[in-house]
Structure formats: structure tokens, C-alpha cells
Rosetta silent file (secondary structure, phi, psi, omega in degrees, C-alpha in Angstrom):
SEQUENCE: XXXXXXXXXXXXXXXXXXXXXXXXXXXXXXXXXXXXXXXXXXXXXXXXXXXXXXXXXXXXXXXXXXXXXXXXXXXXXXXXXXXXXXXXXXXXX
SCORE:     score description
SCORE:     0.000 S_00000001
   1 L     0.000  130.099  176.117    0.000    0.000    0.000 S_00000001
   2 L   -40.968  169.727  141.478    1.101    3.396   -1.092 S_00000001
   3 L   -81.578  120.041  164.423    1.851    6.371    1.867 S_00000001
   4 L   -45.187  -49.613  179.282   -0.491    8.611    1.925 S_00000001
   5 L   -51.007  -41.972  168.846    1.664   11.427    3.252 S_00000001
   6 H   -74.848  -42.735 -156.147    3.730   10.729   -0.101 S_00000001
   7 H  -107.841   32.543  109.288    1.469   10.746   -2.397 S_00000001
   8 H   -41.253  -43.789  177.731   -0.082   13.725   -0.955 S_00000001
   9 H   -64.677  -60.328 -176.835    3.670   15.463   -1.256 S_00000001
  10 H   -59.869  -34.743  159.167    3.401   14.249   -4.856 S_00000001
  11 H   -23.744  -80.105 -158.806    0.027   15.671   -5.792 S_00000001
  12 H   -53.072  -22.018  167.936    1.122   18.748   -4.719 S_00000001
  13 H   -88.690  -15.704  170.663    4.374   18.676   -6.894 S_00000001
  14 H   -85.798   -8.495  179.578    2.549   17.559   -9.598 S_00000001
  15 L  -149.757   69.098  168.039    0.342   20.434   -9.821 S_00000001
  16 L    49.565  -10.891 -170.027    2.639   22.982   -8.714 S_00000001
  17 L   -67.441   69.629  168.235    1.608   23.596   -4.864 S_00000001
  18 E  -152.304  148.055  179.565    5.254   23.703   -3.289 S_00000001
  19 E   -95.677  149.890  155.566    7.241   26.598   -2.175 S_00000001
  20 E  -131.242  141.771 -174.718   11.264   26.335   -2.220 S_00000001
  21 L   -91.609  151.399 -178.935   13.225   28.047    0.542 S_00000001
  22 H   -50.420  -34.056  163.790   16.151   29.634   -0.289 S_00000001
  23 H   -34.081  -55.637  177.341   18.432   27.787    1.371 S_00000001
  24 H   -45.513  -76.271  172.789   17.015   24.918   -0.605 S_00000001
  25 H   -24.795  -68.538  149.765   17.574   26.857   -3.777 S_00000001
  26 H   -16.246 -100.278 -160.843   21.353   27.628   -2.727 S_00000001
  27 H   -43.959  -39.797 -170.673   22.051   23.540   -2.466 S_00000001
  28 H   -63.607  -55.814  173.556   20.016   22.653   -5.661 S_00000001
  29 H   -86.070   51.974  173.772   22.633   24.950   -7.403 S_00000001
  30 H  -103.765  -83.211 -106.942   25.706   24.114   -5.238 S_00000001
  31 H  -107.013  -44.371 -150.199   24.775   20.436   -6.312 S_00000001
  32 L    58.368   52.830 -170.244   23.881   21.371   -9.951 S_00000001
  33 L   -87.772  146.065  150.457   20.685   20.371   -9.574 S_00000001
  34 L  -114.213  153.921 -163.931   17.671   21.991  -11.542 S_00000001
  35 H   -57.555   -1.621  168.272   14.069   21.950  -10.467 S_00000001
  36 H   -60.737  -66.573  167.203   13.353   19.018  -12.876 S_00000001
  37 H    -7.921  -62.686 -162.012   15.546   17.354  -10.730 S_00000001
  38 H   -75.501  -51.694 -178.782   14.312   18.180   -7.687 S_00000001
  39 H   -38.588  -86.367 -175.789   10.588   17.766   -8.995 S_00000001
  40 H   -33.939  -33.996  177.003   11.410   14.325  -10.408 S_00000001
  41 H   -78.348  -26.636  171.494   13.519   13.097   -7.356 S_00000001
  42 H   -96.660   31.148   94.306   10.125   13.477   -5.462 S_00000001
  43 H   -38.900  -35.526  159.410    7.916   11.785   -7.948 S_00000001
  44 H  -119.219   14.855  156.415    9.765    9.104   -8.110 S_00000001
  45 L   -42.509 -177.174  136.560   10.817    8.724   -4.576 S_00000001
  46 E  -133.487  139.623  165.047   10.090    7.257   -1.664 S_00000001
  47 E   -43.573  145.955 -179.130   10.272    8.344    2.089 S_00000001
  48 E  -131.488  -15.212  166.735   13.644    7.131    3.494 S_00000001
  49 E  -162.424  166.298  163.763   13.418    8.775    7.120 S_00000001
  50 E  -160.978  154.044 -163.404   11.126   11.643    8.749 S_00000001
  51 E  -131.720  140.796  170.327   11.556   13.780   11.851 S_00000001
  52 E   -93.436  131.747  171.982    9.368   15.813   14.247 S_00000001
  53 L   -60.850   92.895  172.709   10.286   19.528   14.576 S_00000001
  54 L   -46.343  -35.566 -177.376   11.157   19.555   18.575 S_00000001
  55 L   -82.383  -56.206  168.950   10.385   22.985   18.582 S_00000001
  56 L   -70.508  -11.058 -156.921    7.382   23.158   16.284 S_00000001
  57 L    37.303   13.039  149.012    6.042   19.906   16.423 S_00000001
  58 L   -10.000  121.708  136.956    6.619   19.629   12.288 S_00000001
  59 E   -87.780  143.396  179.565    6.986   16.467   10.287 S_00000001
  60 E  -110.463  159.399 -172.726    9.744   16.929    8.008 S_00000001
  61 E  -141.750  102.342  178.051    9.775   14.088    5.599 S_00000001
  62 E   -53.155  126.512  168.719   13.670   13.140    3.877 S_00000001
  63 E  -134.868  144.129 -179.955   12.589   11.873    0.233 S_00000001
  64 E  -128.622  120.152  167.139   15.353   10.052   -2.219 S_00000001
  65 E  -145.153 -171.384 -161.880   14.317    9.457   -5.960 S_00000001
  66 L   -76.303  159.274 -168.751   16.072    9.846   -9.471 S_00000001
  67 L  -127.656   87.732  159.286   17.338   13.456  -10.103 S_00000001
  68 L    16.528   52.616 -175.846   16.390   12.749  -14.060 S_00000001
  69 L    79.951   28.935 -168.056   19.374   10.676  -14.837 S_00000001
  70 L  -101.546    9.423 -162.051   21.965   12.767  -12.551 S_00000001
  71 L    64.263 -165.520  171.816   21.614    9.734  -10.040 S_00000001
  72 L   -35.724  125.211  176.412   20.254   10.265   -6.602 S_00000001
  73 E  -126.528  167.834 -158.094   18.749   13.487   -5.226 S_00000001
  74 E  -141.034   99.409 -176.760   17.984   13.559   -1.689 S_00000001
  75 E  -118.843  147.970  166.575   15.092   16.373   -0.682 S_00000001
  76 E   -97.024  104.897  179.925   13.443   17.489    2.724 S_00000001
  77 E  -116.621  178.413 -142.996    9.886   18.938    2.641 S_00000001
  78 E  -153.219  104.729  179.513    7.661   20.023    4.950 S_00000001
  79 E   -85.622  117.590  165.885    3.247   20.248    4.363 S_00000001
  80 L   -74.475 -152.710  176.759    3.175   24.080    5.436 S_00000001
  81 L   -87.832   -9.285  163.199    0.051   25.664    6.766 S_00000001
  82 L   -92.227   18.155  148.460   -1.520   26.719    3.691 S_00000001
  83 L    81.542   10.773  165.906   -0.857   22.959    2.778 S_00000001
  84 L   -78.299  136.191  172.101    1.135   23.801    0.170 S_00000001
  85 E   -64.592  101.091  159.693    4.848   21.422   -0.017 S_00000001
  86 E  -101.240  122.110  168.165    7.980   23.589    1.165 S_00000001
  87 E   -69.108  116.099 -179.256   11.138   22.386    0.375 S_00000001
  88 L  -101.924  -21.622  143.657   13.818   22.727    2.706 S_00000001
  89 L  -126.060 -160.369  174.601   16.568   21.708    1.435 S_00000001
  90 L  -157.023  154.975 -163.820   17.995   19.352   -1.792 S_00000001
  91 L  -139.634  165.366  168.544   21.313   16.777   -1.705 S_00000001
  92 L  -118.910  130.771  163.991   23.345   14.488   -3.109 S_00000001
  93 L   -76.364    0.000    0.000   23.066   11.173   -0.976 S_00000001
């Protein structure tokens, strides 16, 4: 059975609903990453870990899929409160 929580994140990347923070931005090009990339590594991801915000009580949710033949990208998002996906960062694993 699918996760719901992913394939909520992926809705929302498929039809544009995600914010990226700058930070985020910064690493995809540090990385040489481009938002296909990033898009595409969460489309065809899966979770690989997730964390509660101590301070916020946030799930952050680590996702690793194909960065559109670049090999592995490794992104952290976040459903904010207008339920829109923000990405907080992007990786190389």
C-alpha cells in the first residue's frame, strides 16, 4: 500500500503547490541540480526517514528518488500551513 503522506507530497508537486526556501535553492545549485531534478527526485521517490520539529512539532519528511538521470537526489519537505509542499533543502546522498 502506497503512503499517503507521499502521495499527498506528490500531488502537490505535480500540480505545482510547493514553495522552495532559499536555502534549498542555494544547495540545488551548489549540487547542480535543476528543479526538474528536484521535482522528479520526489515523484519518483520514496520516504527514506522523517523527523518531528522539537520545537514546532513539524513532520519533516527526507525523500530520495532519481534526479532525471543525474543519479540520486535527496530532498526534505515540509506540508506548510496553507498545505502547500515547502522544500527545505535538496542533496546528493
Amino acid at each position: 500500500m502506497a503512503d499517503p503522506i507521499l502521495k499527498r507530497i506528490q500531488e502537490a508537486i505535480q500540480h505545482g503547490q510547493y514553495v522552495m526556501t532559499l536555502h534549498a535553492e542555494e544547495e540545488m545549485v551548489e549540487d547542480e541540480y535543476t528543479i526538474y531534478d528536484v521535482e522528479n527526485g520526489i515523484l519518483t521517490g520514496s520516504i527514506v526517514d522523517q523527523q518531528k520539529d522539537a520545537q514546532t512539532g513539524e513532520w519533516k519528511y527526507c525523500i530520495r528518488g532519481d534526479a532525471q538521470g543525474q543519479g540520486e537526489i535527496e530532498t526534505v519537505v515540509k506540508i506548510g500551513a496553507t498545505n502547500k509542499i515547502v522544500i527545505l533543502t535538496v542533496y546528493s546522498p
